[in-house]
VEXFI-182816 format. One record per residue (C-alpha): y, x, z. Coordinates in pm, whole numbers. Example, Ala and Ser with C-alpha at 12.3 -4.5 7.8 and 13.67 -1.06 7.14 Angstrom:
+--------+--------+--------+
!     c2 !     c1 !     c3 !
+--------+--------+--------+
!   -450 !   1230 !    780 !
!   -106 !   1367 !    714 !
+--------+--------+--------+
This chain:
+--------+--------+--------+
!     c2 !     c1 !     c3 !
+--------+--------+--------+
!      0 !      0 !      0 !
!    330 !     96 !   -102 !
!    732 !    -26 !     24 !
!    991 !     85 !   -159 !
!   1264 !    -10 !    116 !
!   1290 !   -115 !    461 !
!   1324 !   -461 !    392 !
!    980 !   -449 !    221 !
!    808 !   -299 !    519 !
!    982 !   -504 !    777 !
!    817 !   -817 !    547 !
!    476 !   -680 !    573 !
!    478 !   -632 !    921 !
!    626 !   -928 !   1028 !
!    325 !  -1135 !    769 !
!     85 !   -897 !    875 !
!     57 !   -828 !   1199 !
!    368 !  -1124 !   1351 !
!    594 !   -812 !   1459 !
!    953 !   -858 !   1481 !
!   1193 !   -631 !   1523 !
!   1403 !   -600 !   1860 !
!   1808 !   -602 !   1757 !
!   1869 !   -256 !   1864 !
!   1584 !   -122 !   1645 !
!   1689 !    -31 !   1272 !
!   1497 !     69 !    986 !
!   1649 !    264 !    651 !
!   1530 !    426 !    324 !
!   1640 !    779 !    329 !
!   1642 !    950 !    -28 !
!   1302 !   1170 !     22 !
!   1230 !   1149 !    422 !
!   1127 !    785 !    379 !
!   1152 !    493 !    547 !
!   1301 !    600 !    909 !
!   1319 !    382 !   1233 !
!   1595 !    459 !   1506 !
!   1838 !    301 !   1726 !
!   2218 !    324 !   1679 !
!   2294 !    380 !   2047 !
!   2045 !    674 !   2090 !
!   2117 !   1010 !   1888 !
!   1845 !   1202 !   1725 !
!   2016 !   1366 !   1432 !
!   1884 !   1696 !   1635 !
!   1551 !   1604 !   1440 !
!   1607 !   1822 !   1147 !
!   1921 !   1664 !   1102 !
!   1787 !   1271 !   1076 !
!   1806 !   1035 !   1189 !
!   1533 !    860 !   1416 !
!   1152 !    928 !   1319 !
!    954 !    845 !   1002 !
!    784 !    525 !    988 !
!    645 !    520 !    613 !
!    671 !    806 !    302 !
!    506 !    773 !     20 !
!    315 !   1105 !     89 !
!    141 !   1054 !    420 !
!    204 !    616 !    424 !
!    231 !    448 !    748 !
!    287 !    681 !   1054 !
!      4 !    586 !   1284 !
!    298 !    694 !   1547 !
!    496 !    448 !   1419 !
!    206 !    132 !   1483 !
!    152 !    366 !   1812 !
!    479 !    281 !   1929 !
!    535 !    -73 !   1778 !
!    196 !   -216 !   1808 !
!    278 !   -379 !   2139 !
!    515 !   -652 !   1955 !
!    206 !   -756 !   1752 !
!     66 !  -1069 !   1799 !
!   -203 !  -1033 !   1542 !
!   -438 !   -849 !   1387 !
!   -495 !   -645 !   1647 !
!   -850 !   -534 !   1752 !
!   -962 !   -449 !   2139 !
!  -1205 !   -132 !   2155 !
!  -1385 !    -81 !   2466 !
!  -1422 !    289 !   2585 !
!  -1731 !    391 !   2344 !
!  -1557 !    265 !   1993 !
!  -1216 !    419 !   2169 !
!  -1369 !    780 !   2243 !
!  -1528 !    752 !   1858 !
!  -1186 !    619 !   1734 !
!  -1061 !    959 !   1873 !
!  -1317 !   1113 !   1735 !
!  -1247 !    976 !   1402 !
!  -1563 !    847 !   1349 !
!  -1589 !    521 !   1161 !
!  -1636 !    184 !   1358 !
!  -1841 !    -78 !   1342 !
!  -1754 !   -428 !   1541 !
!  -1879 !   -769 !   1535 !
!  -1571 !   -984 !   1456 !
!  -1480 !  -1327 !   1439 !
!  -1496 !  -1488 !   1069 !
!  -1057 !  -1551 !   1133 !
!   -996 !  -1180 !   1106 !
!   -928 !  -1102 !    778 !
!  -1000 !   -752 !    624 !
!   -677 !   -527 !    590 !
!   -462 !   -320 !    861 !
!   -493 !   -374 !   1188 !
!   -378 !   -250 !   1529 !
!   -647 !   -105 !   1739 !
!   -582 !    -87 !   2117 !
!   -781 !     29 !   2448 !
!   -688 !   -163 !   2796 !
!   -375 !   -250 !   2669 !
!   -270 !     85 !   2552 !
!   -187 !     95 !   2136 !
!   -423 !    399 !   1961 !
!   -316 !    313 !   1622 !
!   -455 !    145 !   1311 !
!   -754 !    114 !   1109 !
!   -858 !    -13 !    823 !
!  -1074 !   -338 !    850 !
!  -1312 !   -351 !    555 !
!  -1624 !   -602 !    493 !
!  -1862 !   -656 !    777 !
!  -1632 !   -547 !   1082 !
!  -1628 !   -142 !    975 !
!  -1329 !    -18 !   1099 !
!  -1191 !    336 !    893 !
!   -906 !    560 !   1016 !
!   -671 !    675 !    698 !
!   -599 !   1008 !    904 !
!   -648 !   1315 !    666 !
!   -890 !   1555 !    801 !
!   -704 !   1842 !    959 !
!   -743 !   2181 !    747 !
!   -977 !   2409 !    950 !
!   -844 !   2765 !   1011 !
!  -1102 !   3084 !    932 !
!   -995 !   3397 !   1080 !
!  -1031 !   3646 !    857 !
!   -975 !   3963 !   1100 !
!  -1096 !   4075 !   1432 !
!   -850 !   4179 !   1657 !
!   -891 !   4524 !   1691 !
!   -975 !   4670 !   2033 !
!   -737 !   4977 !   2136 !
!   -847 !   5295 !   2260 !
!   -991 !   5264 !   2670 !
!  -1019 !   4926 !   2618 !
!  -1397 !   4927 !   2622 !
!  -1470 !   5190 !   2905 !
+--------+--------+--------+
């Protein structure tokens, strides 16, 4: 899924998920640091110079911080793990719940005693997939070399 301005993204969450925005809370299109959520009364421009935090770019997509830090205005589409689906969620292993026939397949939130994790992806047959990236593994090519004495 892709928004081309705030107003789009605002849209989907309020039909998606029944979030709406508190006053004080404003969202803007920024020319390549995309969509960006902040609050007039609080300054952040010490953020690389910008305003608020990112809530959607069209490289990484929704900010699972973002949901992390909204989720608790949802009203639906939200999913309750218990603490084995929340230590695999953390884990980033896929999911797989028993739902009711109402939820339909898409985003949703996912939260643990009342505490937002993030999203997932709801597909067929209540499998629950995380659209993290994998994080690049490091290899490291040289020892560190031992000095002379060291190894008495």
């Amino acid at each position: 899924m892709e928004f081309e301005n705030a107003e789009q993204l605002k849209g989907y969450l309020s039909e998606r998920f029944g979030i709406t925005m508190p006053n004080e809370i404003r969202m803007k299109q920024t020319k390549s640091h995309g969509i960006r959520l902040y609050s007039p009364s609080v300054s952040t421009k010490h953020v690389f110079g910008l305003e608020g935090f990112m809530a959607y770019s069209k490289n990484t997509g929704l900010s699972p911080y973002f949901l992390q830090l909204i989720g608790h205005l949802a009203k639906k589409s939200i999913i309750a793990l218990n603490k084995r689906d929340a230590i695999d969620y953390a884990s980033g292993k896929p999911l797989k719940k028993k739902l009711s026939a109402q939820q339909e397949q898409g985003l949703v939130v996912l939260s643990y005693k009342n505490h937002i994790l993030g999203y997932g992806i709801l597909e067929g047959k209540g499998t629950i997939k995380f659209p993290m990236k994998e994080k690049i593994k490091r290899n490291l090519v040289n020892d560190v070399a031992t000095y002379p004495g060291r190894n008495l």
